[in-house]
C-alpha positions in Angstrom: -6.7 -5.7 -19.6 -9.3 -3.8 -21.1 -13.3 -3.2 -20.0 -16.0 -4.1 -21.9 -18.8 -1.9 -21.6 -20.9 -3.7 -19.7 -21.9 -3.1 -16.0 -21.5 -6.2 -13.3 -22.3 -4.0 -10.6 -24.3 -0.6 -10.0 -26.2 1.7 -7.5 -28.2 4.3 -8.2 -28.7 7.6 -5.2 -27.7 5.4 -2.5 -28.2 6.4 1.3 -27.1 5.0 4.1 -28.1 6.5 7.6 -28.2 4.8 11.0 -30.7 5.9 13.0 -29.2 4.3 16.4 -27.3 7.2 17.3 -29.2 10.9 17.9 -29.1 12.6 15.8 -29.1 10.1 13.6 -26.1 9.5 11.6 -26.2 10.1 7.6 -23.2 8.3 6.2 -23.8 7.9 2.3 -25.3 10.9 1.0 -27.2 9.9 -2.7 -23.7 7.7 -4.0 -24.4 7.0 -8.1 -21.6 4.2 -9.6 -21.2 1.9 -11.8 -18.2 -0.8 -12.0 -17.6 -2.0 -15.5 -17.6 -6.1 -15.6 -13.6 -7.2 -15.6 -12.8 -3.3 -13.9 -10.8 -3.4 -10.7 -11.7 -0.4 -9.1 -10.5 1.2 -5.6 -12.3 3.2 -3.4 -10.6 5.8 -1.0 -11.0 8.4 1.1 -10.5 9.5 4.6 -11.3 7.7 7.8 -15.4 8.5 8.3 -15.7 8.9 4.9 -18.2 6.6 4.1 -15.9 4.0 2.1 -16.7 1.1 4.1 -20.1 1.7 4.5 -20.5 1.9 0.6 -19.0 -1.4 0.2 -21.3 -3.0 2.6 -24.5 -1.3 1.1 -23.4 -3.0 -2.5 -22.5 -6.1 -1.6 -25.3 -6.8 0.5 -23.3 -7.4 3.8 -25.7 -4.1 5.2 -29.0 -2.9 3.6 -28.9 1.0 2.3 -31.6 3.1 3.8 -32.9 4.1 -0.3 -31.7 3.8 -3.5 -30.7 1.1 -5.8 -28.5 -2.0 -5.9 -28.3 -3.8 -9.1 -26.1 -7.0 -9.5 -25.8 -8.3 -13.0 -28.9 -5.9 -13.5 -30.8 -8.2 -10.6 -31.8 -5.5 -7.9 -30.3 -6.7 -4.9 -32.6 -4.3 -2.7 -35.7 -6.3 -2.6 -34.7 -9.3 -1.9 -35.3 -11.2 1.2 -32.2 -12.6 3.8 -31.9 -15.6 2.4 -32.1 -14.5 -1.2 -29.5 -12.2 -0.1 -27.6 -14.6 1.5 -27.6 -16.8 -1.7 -26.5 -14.3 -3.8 -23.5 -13.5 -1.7 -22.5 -17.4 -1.6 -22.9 -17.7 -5.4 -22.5 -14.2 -7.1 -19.8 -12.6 -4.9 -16.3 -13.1 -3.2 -14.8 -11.4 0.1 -11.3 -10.4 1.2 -11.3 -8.7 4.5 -8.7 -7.1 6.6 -8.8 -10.2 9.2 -9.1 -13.5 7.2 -12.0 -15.0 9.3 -11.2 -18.5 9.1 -12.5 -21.3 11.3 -10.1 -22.2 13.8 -10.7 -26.0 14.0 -10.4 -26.3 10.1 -7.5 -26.5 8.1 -6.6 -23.9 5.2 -8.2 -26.7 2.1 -10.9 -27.0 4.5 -12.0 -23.4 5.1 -11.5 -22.1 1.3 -13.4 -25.3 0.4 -16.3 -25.0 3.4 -18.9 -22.0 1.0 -17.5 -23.4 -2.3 -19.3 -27.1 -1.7 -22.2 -25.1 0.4 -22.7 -22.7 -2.9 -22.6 -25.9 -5.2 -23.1 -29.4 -3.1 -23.3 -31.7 -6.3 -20.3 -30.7 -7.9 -17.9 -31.9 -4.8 -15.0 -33.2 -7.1 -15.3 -30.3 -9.0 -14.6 -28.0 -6.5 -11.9 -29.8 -4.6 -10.1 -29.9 -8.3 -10.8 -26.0 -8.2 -9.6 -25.3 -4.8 -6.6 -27.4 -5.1 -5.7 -25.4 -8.3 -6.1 -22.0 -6.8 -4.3 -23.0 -4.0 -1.0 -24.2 -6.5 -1.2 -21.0 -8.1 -1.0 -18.8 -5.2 2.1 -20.3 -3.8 0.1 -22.3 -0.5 -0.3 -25.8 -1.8 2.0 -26.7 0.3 0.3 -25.6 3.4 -3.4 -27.0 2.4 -2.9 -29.4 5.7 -1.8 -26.5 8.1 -3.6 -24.8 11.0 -5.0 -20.8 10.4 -2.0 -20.2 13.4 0.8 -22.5 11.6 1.0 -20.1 8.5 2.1 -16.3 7.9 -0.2 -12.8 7.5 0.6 -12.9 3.5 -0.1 -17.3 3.2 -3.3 -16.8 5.0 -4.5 -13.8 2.4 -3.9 -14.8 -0.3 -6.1 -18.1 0.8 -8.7 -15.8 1.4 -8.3 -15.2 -2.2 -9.3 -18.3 -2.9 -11.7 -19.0 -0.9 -13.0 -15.6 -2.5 -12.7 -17.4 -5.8 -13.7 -21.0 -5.5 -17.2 -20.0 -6.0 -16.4 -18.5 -9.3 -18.0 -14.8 -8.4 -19.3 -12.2 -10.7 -17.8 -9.3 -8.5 -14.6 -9.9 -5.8 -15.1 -7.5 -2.5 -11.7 -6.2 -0.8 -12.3 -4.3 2.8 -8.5 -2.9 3.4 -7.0 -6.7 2.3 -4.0 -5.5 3.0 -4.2 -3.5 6.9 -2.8 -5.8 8.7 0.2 -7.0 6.6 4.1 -5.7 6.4 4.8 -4.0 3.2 6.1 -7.0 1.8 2.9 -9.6 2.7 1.0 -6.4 1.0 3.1 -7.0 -2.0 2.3 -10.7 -2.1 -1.5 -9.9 -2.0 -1.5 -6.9 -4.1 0.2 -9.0 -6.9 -2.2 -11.9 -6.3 -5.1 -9.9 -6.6 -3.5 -7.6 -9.7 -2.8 -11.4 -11.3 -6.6 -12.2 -10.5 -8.0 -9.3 -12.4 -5.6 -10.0 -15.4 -8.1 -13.1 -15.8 -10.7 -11.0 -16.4 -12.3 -10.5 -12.4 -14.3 -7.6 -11.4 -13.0 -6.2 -8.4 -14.1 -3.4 -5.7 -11.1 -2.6 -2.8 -11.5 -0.4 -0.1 -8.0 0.3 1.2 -6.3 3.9 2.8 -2.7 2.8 1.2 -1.8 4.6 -2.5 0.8 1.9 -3.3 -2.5 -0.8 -3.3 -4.4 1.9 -5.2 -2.3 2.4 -7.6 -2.9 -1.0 -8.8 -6.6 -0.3 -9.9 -8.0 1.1 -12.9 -9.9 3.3 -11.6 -10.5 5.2 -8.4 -13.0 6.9 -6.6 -12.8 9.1 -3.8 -15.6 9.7 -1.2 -15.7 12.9 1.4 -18.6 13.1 3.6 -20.7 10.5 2.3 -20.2 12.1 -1.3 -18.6 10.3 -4.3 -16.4 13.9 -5.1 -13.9 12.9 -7.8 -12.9 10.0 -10.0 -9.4 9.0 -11.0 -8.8 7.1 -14.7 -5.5 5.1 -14.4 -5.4 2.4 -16.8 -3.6 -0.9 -16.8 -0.9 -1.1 -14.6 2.6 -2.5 -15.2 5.8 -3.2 -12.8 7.8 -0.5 -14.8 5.5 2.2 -14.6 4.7 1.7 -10.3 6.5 4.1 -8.7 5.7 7.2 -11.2 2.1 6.0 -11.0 2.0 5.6 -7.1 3.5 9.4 -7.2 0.9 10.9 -9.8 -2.1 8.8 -7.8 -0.9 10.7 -4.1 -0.8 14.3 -5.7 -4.0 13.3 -7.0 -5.1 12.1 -3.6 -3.7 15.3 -1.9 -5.5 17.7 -4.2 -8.8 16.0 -2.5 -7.5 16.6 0.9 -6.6 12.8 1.8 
């Protein structure tokens, strides 16, 4: 698809340092970026590179030590716990590399559990939502099943829709695909490339090229320092493998 030139998400000279360790430890060194609303964009680098950290500071999941976080130009920043807390329930999804569902709820239960705490009055409307997302991603089927009754690649791509019931502005992906085969990888990879063909705004952090390759864009962190920016376009089945190949001598140049 193609961006608009509007910005969903943006930060401005973030830092990130934690001062429990001594010296203390300065992980994000003055990060500026800006994700284009519908853009699915992938950052990488290497391990200690400060990826993780930066998706935490803009999503809210960790507070940066200075600079700016703006959300749908809202500065997320200032706001309190619970304001942050809100805004993550209603403004953003999550995908990490563990699902963290709740054990003693079923799949329909634990993608519907922050969708009908993000909007309580709209109860059939959500259970119509969920059951949809579910349909479309291939798990239907297993709405009634137990987190241990269903595979690595069901149980991501419900994660997916958990991550969408609440109708985000941005979707956050921490390494979706880490702990998955190459083939559950595929399953989610082609969910989430299927998700941001509607239009989603997506941020991944993942250390796999073949999941990068995917985005539009990507941006590549050493040291805390957003050091070089990749263009890639829309991408298509035909054109994977030659674009997986340009992408690693691209990542090689930078030393990954």
């Amino acid at each position: 698809m193609s961006n608009d030139d509007r910005i969903t998400l943006e930060c401005k000279e973030l830092t990130k340092t934690y001062f429990s360790t001594e010296p203390p430890a300065k992980v994000l060194h003055g990060i500026d970026l800006a994700v284009r609303t519908g853009e699915f964009l992938v950052v990488m680098g290497a391990s200690g590179s400060g990826k993780s950290t930066l998706l935490y500071s803009i999503s809210g999941m960790d507070r940066p030590t200075t600079g700016s976080v703006l959300l749908e130009g809202r500065e997320l920043t200032s706001l309190d716990d619970a304001e942050m807390s809100r805004v993550r329930l209603t403004r953003m999804g999550f995908i990490f590399q563990q699902a963290y569902f709740l054990s003693n709820l079923n799949i329909q239960d634990n993608i519907l559990l922050p969708a009908l705490k993000a909007a309580p009055g709209d109860r059939d409307a959500v259970v119509e939502r969920v059951d949809a997302l579910m349909e479309r991603f291939g798990i239907g089927h297993v709405k009634r099943h137990g987190v241990t009754q269903v595979s690595g690649g069901q149980l991501q791509r419900a994660s997916i829709c958990r991550a969408l019931a609440g109708r985000p502005a941005v979707l956050f992906a921490d390494e979706p695909t880490g702990a998955l085969n190459s083939s559950m990888s595929a399953e989610v990879m082609n969910a989430l490339t299927d998700v941001h063909g509607d239009g989603a705004t997506i941020v991944m952090v993942t250390h796999d090229p073949a999941c990068a390759a995917r985005a539009e864009r990507v941006v590549f962190l050493r040291d805390g320092l957003l050091v070089d920016t990749r263009e890639q376009g829309a991408w298509t089945a035909e054109t994977a493998k030659q674009r997986e190949d340009d992408l690693f001598s691209w990542l090689s140049s930078n030393g990954f």
